[in-house]
N, CA, C and O of each residue as an XYZ file, in Angstrom:
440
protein
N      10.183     13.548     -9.169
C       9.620     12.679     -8.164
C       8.289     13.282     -7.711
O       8.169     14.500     -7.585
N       7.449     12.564     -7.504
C       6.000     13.122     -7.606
C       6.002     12.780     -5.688
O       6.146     11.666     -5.185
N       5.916     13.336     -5.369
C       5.882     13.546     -3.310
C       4.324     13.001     -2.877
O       4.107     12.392     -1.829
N       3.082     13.401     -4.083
C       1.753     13.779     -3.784
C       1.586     11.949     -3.913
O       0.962     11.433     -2.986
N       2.015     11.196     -4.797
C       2.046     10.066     -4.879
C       2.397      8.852     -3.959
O       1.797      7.807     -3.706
N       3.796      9.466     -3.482
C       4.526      8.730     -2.563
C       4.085      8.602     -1.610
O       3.898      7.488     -1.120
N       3.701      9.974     -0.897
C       2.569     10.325      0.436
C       1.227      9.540      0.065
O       0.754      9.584      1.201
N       0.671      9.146     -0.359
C      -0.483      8.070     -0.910
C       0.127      6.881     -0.323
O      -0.147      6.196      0.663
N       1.284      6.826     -1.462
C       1.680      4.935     -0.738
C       1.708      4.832      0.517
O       1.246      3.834      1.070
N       2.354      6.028      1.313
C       2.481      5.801      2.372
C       1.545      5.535      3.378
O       1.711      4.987      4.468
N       0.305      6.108      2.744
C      -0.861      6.228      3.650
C      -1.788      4.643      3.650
O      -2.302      4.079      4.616
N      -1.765      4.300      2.476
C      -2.216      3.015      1.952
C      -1.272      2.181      2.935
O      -1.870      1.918      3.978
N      -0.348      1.835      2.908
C       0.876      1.055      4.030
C       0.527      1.352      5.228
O       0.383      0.265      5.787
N       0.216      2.500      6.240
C      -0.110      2.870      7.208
C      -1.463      2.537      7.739
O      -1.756      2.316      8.914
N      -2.354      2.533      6.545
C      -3.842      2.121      7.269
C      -3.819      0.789      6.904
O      -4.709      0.174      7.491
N      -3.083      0.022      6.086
C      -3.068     -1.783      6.026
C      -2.237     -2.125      7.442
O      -2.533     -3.197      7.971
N      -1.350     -1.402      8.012
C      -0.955     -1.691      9.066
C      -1.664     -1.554     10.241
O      -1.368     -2.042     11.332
N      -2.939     -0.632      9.870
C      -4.111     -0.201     11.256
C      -3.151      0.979     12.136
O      -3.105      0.635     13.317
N      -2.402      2.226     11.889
C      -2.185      3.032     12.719
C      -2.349      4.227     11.679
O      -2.395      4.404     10.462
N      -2.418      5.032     13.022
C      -3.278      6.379     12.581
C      -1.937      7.256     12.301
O      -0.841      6.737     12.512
N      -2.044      8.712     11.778
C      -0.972      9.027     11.571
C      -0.026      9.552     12.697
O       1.196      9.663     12.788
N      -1.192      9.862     13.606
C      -0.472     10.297     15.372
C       0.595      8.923     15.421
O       1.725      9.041     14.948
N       0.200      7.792     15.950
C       0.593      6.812     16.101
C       1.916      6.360     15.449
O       2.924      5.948     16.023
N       1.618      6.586     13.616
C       2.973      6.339     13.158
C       4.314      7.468     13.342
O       5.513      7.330     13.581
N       3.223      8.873     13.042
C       4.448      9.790     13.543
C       5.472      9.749     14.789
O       6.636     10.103     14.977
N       4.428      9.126     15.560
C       5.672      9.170     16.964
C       6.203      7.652     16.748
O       6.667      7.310     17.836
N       6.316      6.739     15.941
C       6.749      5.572     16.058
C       8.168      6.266     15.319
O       9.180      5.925     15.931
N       8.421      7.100     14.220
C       9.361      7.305     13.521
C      10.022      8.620     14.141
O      11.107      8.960     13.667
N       9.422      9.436     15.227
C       9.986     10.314     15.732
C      10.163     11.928     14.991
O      11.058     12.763     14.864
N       8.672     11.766     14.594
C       8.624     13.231     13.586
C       6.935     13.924     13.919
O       5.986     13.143     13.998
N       6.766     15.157     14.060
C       5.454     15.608     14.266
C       4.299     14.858     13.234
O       4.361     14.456     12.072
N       3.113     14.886     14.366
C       1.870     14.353     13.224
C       1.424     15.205     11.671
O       0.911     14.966     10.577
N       2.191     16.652     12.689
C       1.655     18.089     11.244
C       2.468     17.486      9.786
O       1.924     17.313      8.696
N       4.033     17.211     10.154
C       5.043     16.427      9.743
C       4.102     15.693      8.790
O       3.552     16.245      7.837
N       3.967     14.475      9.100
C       3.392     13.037      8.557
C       2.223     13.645      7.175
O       1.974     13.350      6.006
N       1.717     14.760      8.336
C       0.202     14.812      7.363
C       0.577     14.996      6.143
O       0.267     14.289      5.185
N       1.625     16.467      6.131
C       2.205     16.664      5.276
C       3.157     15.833      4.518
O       3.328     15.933      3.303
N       3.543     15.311      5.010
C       4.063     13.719      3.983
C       3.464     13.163      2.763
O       3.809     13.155      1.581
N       2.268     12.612      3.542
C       1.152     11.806      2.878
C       0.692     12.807      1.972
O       0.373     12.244      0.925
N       0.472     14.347      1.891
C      -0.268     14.959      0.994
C       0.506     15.323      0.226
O      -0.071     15.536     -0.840
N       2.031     15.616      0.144
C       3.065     15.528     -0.960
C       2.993     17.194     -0.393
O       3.182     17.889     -1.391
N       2.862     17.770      0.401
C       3.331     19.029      1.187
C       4.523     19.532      1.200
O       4.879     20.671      0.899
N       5.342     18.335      1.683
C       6.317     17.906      2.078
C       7.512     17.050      0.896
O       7.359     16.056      0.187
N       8.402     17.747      1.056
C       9.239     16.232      0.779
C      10.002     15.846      2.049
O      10.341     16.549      3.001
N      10.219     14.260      1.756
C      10.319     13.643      2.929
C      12.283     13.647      2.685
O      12.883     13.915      1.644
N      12.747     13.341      3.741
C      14.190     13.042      3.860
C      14.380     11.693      3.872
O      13.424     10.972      4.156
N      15.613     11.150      3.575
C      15.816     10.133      3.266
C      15.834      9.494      5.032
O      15.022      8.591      5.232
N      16.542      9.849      6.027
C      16.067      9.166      6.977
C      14.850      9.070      7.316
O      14.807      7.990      7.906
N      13.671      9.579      7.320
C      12.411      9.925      7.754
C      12.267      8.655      6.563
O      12.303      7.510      7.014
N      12.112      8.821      5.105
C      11.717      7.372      4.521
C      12.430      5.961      4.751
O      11.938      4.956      4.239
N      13.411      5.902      5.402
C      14.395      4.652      5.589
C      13.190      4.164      6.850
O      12.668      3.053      6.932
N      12.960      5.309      7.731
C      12.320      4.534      9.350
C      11.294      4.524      8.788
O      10.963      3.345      8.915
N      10.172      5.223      7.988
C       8.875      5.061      7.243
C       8.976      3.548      7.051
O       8.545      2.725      7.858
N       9.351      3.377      6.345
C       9.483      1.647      5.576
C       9.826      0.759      6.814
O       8.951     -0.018      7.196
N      11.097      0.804      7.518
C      11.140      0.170      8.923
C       9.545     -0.381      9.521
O       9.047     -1.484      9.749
N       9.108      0.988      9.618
C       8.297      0.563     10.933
C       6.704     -0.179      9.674
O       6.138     -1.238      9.948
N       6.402      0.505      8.686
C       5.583      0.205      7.918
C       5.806     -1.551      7.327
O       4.891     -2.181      6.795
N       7.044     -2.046      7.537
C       7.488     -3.192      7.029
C       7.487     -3.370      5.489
O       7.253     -4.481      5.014
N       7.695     -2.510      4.854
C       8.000     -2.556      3.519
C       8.821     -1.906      2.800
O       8.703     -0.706      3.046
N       9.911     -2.196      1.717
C      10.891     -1.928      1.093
C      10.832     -0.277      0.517
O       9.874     -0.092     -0.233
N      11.452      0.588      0.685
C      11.809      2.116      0.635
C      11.388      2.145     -1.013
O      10.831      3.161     -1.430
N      11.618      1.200     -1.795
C      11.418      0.672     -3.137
C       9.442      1.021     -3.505
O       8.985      1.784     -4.355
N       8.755      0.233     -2.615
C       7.327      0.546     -2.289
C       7.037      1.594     -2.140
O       6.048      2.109     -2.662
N       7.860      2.182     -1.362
C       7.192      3.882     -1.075
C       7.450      4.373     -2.457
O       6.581      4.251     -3.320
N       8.454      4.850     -2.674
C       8.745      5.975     -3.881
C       8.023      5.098     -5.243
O       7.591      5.726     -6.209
N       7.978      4.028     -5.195
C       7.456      3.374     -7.298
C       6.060      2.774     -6.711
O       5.828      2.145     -5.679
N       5.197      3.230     -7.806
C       4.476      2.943     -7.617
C       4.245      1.257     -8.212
O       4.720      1.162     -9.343
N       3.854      0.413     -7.891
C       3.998     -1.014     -8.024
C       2.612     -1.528     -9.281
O       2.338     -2.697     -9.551
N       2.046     -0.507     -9.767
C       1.023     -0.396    -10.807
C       1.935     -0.470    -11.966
O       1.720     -1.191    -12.940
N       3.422      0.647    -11.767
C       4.171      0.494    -13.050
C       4.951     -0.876    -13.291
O       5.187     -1.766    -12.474
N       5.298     -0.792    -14.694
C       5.929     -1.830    -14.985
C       7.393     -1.791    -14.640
O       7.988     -0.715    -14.708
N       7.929     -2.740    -14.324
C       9.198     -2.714    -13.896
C      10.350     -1.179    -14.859
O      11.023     -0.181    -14.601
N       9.822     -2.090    -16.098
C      10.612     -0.921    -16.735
C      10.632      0.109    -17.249
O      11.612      0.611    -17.801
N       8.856      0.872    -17.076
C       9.389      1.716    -16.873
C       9.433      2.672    -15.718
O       9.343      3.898    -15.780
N       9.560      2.048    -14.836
C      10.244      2.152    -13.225
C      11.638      2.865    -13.483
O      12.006      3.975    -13.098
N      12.421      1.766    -14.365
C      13.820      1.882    -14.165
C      14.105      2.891    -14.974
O      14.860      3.713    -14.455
N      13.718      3.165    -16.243
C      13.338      3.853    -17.179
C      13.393      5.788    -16.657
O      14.137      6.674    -17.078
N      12.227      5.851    -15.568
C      12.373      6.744    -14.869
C      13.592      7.169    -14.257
O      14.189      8.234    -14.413
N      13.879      6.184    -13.535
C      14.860      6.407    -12.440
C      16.108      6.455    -13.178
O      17.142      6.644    -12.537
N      16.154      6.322    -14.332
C      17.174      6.446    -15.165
C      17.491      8.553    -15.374
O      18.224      9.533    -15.247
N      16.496      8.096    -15.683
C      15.984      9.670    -16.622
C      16.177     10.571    -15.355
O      16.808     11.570    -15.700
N      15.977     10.589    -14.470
C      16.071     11.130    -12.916
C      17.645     11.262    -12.467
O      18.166     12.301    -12.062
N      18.215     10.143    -12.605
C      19.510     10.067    -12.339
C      20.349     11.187    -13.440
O      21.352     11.840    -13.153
N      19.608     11.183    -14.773
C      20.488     11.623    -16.025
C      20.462     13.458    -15.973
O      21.264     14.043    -16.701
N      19.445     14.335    -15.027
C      18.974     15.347    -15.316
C      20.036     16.265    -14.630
O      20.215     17.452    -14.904
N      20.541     15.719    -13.933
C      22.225     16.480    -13.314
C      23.293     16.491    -13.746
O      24.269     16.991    -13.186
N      23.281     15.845    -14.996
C      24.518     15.494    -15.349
C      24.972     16.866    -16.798
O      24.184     17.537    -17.465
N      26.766     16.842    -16.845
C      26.840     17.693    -18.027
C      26.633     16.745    -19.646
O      26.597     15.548    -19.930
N      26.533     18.038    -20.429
C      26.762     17.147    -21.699
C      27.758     16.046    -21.844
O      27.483     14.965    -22.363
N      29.200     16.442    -21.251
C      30.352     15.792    -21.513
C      29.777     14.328    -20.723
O      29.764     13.399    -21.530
N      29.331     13.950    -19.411
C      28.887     12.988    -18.901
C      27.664     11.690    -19.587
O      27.438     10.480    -19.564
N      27.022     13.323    -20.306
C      25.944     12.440    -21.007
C      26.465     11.857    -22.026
O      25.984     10.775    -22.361
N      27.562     12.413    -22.770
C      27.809     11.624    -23.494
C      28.693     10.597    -23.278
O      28.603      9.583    -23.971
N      29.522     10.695    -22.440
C      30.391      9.563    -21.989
C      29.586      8.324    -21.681
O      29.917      7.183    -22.006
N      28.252      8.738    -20.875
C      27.289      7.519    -20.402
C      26.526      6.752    -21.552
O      26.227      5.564    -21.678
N      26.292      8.000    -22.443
C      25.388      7.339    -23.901
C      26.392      6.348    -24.491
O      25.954      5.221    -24.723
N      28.102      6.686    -24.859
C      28.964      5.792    -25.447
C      28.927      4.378    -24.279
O      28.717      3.343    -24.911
N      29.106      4.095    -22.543
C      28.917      3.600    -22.187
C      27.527      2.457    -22.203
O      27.568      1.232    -22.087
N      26.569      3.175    -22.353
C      25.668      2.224    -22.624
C      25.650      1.407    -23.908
O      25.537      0.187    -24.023
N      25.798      2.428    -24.941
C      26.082      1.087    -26.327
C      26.934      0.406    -26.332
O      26.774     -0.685    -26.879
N      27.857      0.637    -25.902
C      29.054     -0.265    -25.244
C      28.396     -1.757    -24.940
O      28.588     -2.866    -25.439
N      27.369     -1.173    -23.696
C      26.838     -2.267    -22.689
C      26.029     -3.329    -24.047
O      26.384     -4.280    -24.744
N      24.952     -2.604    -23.902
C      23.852     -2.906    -25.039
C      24.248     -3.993    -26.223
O      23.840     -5.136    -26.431
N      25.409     -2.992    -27.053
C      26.091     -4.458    -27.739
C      26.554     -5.644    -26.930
O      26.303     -6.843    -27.047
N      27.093     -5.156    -26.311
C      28.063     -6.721    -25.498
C      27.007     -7.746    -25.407
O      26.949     -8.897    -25.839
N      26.019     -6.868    -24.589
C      24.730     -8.248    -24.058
C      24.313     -8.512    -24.881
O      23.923     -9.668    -24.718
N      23.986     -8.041    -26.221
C      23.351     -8.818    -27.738
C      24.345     -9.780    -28.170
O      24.084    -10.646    -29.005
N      25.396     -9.658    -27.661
C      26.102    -10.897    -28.144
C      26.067    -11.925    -27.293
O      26.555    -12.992    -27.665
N      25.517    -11.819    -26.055
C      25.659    -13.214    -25.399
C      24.690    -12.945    -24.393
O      25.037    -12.933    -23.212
N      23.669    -12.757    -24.688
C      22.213    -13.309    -24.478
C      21.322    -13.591    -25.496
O      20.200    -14.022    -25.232
């Protein structure tokens, strides 16, 4: 997960909304030093701190972290590959047999 990126979106969302980072920091209840460091990927952010980010910014938690330049898939693609990097062999492979599983089925009826 690239933080230096995310902190961008966030900043882009924050100045289309017209508030400064003083302003948003105390709207979400976290220091401005906090925020700065957000936006510059200093920081990684916590998942509550991005749930009220998006709240008060009015846009989907989805916006913050992907960047909306990529293509959907390979968005998912990522977030796949992200999800897969914790896992053991035995899982990976259980998930790899699961997906061809999937993969065929839907070639047959789509």
């Amino acid at each position: 997960m690239n933080y230096f990126e995310i902190g961008q979106r966030i900043r882009k969302f924050r100045k289309a909304n017209n508030l400064s980072q003083e302003e948003l920091a105390e709207k979400i209840g976290i220091s401005t030093t906090h925020m700065s460091h957000i936006e510059t990927g200093n920081t990684k952010l916590s998942l509550p701190v991005l749930v009220e980010l998006a709240k008060v910014l009015e846009v989907r938690t989805d916006d913050l972290i992907f960047d909306a330049n990529k293509t959907s898939r390979s968005a998912i693609i990522e977030e796949v590959a992200n999800n897969l990097e914790s896992c053991t062999v035995q899982q990976l492979n259980l998930i790899n047999d699961i997906i061809i599983t999937v993969k065929t089925s839907l070639s047959k009826y789509m």
